[in-house]
C-alpha positions as CSV (number, residue, x, y, z in Angstrom):
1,X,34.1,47.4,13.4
2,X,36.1,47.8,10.1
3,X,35.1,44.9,7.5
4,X,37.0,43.4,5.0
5,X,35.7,45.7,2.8
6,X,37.7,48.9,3.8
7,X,40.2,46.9,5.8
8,X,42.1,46.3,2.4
9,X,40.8,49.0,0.7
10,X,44.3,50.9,-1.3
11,X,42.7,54.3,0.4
12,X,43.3,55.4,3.7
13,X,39.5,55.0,5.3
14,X,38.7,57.2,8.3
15,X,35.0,57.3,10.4
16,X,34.7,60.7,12.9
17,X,32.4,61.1,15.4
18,X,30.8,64.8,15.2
19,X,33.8,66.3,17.8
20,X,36.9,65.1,15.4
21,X,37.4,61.6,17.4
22,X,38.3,59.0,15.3
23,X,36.4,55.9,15.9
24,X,37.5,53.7,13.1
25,X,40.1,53.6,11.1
26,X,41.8,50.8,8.2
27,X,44.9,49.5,8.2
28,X,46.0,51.0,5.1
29,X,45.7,54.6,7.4
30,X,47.5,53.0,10.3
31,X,50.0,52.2,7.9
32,X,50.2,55.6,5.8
33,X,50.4,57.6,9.3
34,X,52.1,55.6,11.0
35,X,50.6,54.2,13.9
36,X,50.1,51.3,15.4
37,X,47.3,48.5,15.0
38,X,44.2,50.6,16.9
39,X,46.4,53.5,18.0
40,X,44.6,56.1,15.3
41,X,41.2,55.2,16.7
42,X,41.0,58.1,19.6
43,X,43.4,60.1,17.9
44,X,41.4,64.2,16.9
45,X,41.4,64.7,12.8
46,X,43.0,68.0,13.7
47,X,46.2,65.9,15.2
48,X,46.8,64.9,11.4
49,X,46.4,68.0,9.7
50,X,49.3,70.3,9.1
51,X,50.4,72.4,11.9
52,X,49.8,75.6,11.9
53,X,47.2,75.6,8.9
54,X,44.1,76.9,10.2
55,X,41.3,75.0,9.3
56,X,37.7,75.6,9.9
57,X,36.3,72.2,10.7
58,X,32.5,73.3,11.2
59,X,32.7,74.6,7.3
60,X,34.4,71.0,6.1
61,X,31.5,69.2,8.3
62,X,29.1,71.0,6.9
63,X,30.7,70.7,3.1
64,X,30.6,66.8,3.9
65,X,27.1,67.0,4.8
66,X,26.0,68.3,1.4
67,X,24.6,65.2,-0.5
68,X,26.8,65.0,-3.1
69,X,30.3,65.3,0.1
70,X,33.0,67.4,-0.5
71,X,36.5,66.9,-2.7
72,X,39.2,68.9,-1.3
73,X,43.2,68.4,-1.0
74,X,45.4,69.2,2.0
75,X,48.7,68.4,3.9
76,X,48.6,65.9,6.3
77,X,51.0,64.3,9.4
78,X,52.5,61.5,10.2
79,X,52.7,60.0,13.7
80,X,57.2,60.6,13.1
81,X,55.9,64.4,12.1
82,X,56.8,64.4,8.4
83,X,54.4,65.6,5.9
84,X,52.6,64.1,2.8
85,X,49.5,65.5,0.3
86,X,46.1,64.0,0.4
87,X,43.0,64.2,-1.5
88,X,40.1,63.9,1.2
89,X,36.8,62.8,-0.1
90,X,34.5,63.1,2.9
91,X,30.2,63.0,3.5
92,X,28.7,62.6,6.5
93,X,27.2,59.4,6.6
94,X,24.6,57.7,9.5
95,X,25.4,54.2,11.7
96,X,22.3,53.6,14.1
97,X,20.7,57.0,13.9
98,X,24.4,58.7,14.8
99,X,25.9,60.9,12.5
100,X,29.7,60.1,11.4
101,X,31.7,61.9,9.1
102,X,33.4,59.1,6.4
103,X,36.9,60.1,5.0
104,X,38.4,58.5,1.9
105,X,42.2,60.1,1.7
106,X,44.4,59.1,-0.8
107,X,48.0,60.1,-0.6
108,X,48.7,61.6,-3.9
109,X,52.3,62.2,-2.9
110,X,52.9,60.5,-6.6
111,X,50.4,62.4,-8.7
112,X,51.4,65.8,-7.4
113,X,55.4,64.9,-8.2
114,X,53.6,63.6,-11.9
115,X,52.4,66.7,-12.2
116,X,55.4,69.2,-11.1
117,X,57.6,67.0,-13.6
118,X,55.1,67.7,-16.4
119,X,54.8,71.1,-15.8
120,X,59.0,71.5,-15.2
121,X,59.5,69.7,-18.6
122,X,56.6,71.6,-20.0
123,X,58.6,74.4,-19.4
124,X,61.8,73.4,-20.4
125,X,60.3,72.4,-24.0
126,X,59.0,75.9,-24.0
127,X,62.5,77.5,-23.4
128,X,63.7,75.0,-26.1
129,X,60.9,76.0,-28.4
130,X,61.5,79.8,-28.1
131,X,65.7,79.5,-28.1
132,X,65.0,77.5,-31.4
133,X,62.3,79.8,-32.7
134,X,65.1,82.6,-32.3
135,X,67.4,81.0,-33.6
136,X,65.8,80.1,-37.3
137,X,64.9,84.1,-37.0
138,X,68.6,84.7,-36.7
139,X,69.1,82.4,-40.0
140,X,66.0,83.4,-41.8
141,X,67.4,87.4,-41.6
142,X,71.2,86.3,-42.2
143,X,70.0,84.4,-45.1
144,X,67.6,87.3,-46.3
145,X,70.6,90.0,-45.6
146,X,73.0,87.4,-47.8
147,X,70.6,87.0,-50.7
148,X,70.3,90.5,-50.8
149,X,73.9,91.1,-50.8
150,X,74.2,88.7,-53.3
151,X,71.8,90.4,-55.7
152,X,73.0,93.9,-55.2
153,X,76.5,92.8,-55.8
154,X,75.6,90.5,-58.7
155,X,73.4,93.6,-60.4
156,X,77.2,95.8,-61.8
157,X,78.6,92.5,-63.3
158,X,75.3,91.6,-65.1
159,X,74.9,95.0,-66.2
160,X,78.1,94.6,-67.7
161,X,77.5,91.3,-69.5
162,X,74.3,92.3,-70.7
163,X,76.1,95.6,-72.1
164,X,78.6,93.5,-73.9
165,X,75.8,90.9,-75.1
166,X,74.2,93.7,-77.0
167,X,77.1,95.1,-78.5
């Protein structure tokens, strides 16, 4: 059974058998997919993963059964069918001499919108940047063009005052 260690846990806390079957599962992942108290347990991994989106679930077992797990992101469902991003931290683990596979997901529904807005802003600074770099190009040649205006149409007068100086 789920102890109070993971039942509170801020992740969503999955345990697999070696077919995909759930067999535990916290409340905070009841609550994120939206089912039921005890209605996840049963439920096939696959059944939460986007449709459509092949997946080869042998590889991601055998990722998880690395020692050090596997780190990967995906799309997963919800029991009313809409969508949300995870990060999946998974490793086969061992409970009396069966194997399990142990997923940590955490919805980082938040941290990819961070991230869009930073790069969307990033952007827009850079249009800002480059519109502002042209235009103090624009000045720096209508200011060159003007002082060189200036001295060419300054050079007959001083000619002529320097003439009349040394007369």
């Amino acid at each position: 059974r789920t102890t109070d260690l993971t039942r509170y846990a801020n992740d969503m806390i999955l345990l697999e058998d070696d077919s995909g079957r759930i067999v535990e599962a916290n409340e905070r992942a009841e609550e994120s997919y939206g089912y039921p108290q005890g209605e996840l347990v049963g439920l096939n991994i696959r059944n939460l993963n986007e449709p459509g989106v092949r997946i080869d679930f042998d590889a991601r077992w055998r990722a998880a059964a690395s020692p050090a797990g596997v780190l990967y992101e995906a799309m997963h469902l919800r029991k009313d069918g809409s969508l949300f991003p995870v990060e999946i931290s998974a490793r086969v683990i061992e409970v009396h001499g069966q194997q399990f596979r142990h997923d940590v997901i955490r919805n980082i529904g938040e941290r990819r919108r961070a991230r869009e807005e930073a790069e969307r802003r990033n952007q827009d600074l850079e249009q800002r940047l480059q519109q502002r770099t042209a235009e103090l190009e624009a000045a720096h040649k209508e200011l060159g063009d003007f002082t060189y205006c200036g001295s060419h149409d300054l050079r007959a007068p001083l000619r002529a005052i320097h003439g009349f100086s040394r007369l």
